[in-house]
C-alpha positions as CSV (number, residue, x, y, z in Angstrom):
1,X,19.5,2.9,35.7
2,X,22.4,2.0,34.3
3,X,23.6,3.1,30.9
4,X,26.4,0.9,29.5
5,X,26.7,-1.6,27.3
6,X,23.4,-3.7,26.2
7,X,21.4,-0.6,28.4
8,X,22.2,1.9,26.4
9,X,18.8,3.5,24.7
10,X,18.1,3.3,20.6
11,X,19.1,6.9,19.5
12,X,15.5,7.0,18.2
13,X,14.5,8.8,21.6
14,X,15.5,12.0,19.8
15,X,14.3,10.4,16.4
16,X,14.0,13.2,13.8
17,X,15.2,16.1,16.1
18,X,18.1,17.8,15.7
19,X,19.4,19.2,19.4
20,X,21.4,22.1,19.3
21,X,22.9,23.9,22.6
22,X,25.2,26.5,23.3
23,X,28.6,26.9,24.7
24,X,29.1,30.4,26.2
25,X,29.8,32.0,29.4
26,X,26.4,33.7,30.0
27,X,26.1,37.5,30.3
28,X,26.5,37.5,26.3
29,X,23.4,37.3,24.6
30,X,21.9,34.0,24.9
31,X,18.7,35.5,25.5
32,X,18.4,37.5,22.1
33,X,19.8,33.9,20.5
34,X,16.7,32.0,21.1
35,X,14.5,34.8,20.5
36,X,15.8,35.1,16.9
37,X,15.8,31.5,16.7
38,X,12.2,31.3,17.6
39,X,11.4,33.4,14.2
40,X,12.0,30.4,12.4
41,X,8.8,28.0,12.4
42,X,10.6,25.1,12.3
43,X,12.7,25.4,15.6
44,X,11.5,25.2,18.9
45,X,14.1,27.3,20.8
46,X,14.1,28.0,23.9
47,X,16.6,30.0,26.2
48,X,16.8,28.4,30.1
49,X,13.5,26.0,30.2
50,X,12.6,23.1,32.9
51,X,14.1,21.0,33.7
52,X,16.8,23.7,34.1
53,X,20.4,22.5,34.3
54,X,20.9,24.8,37.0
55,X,18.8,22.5,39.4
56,X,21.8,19.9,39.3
57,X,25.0,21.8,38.1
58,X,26.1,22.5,41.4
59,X,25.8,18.8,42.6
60,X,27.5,17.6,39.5
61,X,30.5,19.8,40.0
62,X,30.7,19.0,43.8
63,X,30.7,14.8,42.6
64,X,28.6,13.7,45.4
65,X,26.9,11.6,43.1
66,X,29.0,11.0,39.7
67,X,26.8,9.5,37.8
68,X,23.9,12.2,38.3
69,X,24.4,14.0,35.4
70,X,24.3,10.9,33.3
71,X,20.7,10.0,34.9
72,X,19.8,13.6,34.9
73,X,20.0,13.7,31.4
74,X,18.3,10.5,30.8
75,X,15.4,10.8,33.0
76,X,14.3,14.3,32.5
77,X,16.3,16.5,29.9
78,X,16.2,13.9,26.9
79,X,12.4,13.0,27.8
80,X,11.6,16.9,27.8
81,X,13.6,17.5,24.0
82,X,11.6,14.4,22.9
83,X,8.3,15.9,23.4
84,X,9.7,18.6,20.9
85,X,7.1,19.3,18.1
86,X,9.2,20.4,15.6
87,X,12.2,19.2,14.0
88,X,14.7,21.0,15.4
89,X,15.4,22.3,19.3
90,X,17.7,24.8,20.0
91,X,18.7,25.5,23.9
92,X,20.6,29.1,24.9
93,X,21.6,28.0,28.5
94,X,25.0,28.7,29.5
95,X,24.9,25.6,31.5
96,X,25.3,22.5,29.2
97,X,28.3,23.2,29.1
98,X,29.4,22.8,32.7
99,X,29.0,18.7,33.2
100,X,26.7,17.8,31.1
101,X,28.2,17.4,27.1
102,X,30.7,14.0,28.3
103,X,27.4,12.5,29.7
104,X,25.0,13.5,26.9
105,X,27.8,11.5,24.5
106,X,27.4,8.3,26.1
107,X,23.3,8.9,25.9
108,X,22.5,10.3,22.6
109,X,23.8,11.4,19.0
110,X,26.2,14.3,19.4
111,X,24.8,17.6,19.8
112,X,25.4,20.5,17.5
113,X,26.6,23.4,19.3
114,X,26.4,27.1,19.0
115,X,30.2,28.5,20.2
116,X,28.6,32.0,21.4
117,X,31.1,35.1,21.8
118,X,31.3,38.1,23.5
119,X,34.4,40.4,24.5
120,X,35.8,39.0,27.3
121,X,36.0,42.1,29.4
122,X,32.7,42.7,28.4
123,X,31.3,39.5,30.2
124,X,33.8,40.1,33.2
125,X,32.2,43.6,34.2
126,X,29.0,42.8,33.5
127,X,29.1,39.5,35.9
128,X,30.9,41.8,38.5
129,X,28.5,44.6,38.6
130,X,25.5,42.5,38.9
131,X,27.6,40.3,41.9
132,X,27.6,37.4,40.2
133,X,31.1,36.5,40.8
134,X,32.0,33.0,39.9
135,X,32.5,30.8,42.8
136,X,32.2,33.3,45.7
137,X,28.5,35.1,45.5
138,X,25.7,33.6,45.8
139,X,24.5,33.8,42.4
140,X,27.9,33.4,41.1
141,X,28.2,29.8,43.1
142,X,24.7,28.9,41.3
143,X,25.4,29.7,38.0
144,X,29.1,30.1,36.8
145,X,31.8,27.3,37.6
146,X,34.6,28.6,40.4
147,X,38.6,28.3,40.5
148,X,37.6,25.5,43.1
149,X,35.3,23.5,40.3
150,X,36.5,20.3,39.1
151,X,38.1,20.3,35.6
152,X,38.7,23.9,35.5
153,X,41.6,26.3,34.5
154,X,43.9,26.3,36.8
155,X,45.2,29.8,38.7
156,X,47.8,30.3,41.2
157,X,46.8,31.6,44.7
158,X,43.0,31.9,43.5
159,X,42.2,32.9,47.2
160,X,44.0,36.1,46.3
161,X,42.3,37.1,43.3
162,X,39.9,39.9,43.5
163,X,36.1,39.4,42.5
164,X,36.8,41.2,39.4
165,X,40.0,38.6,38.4
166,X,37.4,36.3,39.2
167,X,35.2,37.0,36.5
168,X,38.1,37.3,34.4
169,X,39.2,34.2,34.9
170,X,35.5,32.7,34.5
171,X,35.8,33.8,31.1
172,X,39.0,32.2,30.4
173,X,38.1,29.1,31.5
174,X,34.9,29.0,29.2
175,X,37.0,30.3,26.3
176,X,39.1,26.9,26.6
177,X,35.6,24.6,26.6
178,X,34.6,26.4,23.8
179,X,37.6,25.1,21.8
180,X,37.8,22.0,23.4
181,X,34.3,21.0,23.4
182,X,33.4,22.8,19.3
183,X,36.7,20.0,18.6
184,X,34.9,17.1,20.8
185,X,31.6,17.6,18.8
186,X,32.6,17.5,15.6
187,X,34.8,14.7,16.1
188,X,31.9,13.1,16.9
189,X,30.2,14.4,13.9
190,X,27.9,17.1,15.3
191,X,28.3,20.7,13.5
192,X,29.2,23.5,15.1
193,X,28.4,27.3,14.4
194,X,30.6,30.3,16.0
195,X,28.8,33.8,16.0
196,X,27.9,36.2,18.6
197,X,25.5,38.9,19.7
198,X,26.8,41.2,16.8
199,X,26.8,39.3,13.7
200,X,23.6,37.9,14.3
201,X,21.8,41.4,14.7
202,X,22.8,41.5,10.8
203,X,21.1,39.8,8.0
204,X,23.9,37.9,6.7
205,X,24.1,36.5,10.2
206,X,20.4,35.4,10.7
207,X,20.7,33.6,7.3
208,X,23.7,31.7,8.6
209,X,21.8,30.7,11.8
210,X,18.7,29.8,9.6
211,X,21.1,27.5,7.5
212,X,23.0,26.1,10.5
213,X,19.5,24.8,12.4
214,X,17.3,24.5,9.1
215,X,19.7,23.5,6.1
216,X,17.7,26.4,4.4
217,X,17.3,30.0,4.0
218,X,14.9,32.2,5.7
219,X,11.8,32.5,4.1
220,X,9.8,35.9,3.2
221,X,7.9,36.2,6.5
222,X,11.0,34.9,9.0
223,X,12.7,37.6,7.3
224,X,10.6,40.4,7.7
225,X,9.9,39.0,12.0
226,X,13.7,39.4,11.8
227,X,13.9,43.0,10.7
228,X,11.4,43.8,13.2
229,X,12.9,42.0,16.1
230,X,17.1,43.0,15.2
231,X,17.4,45.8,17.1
232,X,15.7,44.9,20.4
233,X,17.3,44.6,23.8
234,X,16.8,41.0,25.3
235,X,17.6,40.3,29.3
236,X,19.5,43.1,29.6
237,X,19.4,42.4,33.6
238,X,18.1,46.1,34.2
239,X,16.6,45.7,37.5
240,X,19.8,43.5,38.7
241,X,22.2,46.6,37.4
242,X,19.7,49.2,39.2
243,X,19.8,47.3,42.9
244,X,23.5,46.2,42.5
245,X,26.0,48.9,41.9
246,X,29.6,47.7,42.0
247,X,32.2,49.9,41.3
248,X,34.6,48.8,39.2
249,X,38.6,48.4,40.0
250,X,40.6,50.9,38.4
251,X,43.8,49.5,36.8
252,X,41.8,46.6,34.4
253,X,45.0,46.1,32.7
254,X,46.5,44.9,35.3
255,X,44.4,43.1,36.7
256,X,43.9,41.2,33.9
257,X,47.6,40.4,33.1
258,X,47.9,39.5,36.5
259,X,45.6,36.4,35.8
260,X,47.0,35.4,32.9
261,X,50.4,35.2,34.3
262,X,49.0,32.9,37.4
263,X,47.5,30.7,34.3
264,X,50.9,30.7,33.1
């Protein structure tokens, strides 16, 4: 189906919804985003729901098919948000990010993203000890973009990183499209928010979310959900931590510096 010119769809397929998505690395608290975001009654948030980008990231970053992404998002995501109830959607996935924003420009209004932080040494031992190292494992080849990717960071000798500088790396890399893509959106007029795991366990920072999706404060009752719901763990990957036990290098320093001088 093609998409240019005198093809291109009204933007009333999303007519009266406002989509938001997330730009983050995973491993960071995307889960305990769209849980707080489902305390709002006017926001149908959701964390990684079908159709999942994960069924076609990998074939979009090995460009097979170059314009799947593009018919991906116009044949089942955009249909999916459309059927939306409510007047705002909010997606936590970790995966828009990797292939699908440049598309989703040429196909709709511009999103408004959520720039979601987390320490990145943090996200780095956390994808290591659960084996999900970027490129190489299993789950790290599903889920996370690789040195090897497309479009990525470039590091010298990547063959010769250890999984750990992997991870690093991983984080790096989504550090720069979080920059790059926040500067992308808003030049396209979409909004963007920055927060993180931390300031939106406060009050201050569920007001700023509320405002961000709703243009509003939180009302009595989404206030008092959120005081109930602050302090609670979210996908804290327990079981994954219990069967997988990796131990960590020693010399992190190190190891670290060491990637950023093969970024250069």
């Amino acid at each position: 189906m093609g998409m240019g010119g005198a093809d291109r769809p009204a933007s009333g397929t999303l007519e009266g919804i406002e989509v938001f998505f997330t730009v983050t690395t995973g491993r960071s608290g995307t889960g305990y985003l769209s849980t707080i975001a489902r305390i709002l009654h006017d926001v149908d948030a959701r964390h990684e729901p079908r159709p999942s980008f994960v069924e076609v990231m990998r074939t979009v970053q090995d460009g097979r098919y170059p314009d799947l992404a593009r018919r991906w998002l116009e044949e089942e995501k955009i249909p999916a948000i459309a059927r939306c109830n409510k007047p705002a959607y909010l997606e936590s996935s970790h995966l828009f990010c990797k292939g699908f924003l440049e598309p989703w420009l040429d196909l709709a209004p511009p999103p408004n993203l959520v720039i979601w932080h987390r320490e990145p040494r943090s996200i780095a031992k956390s994808l290591f000890r659960i084996d999900s190292v970027p490129g190489r494992s299993p789950a790290g080849i599903r889920w996370f973009l690789g040195p090897g990717d497309p479009g990525v960071l470039p590091v010298r000798d990547p063959e010769t990183l250890d999984d750990y500088q992997v991870c690093y790396w991983y984080v790096l890399e989504i550090e720069r499209r979080q920059a790059a893509y926040a500067a992308q959106v808003e030049a396209a007029g979409g909004r963007v928010l920055r927060s993180d795991i931390g300031t939106l366990s406060t009050a201050g920072g569920f007001a700023a979310l509320t405002r961000f999706l709703r243009h509003r404060e939180p009302d009595a009752i989404e206030q008092m959900q959120f005081d109930r719901q602050a302090s609670r763990p979210v996908n804290t990957k327990a079981h994954v931590k219990a069967a997988v036990s990796r131990q960590l290098p020693d010399d992190l320093d190190a190891l670290e510096a060491d990637v950023h001088e093969r970024i250069g």
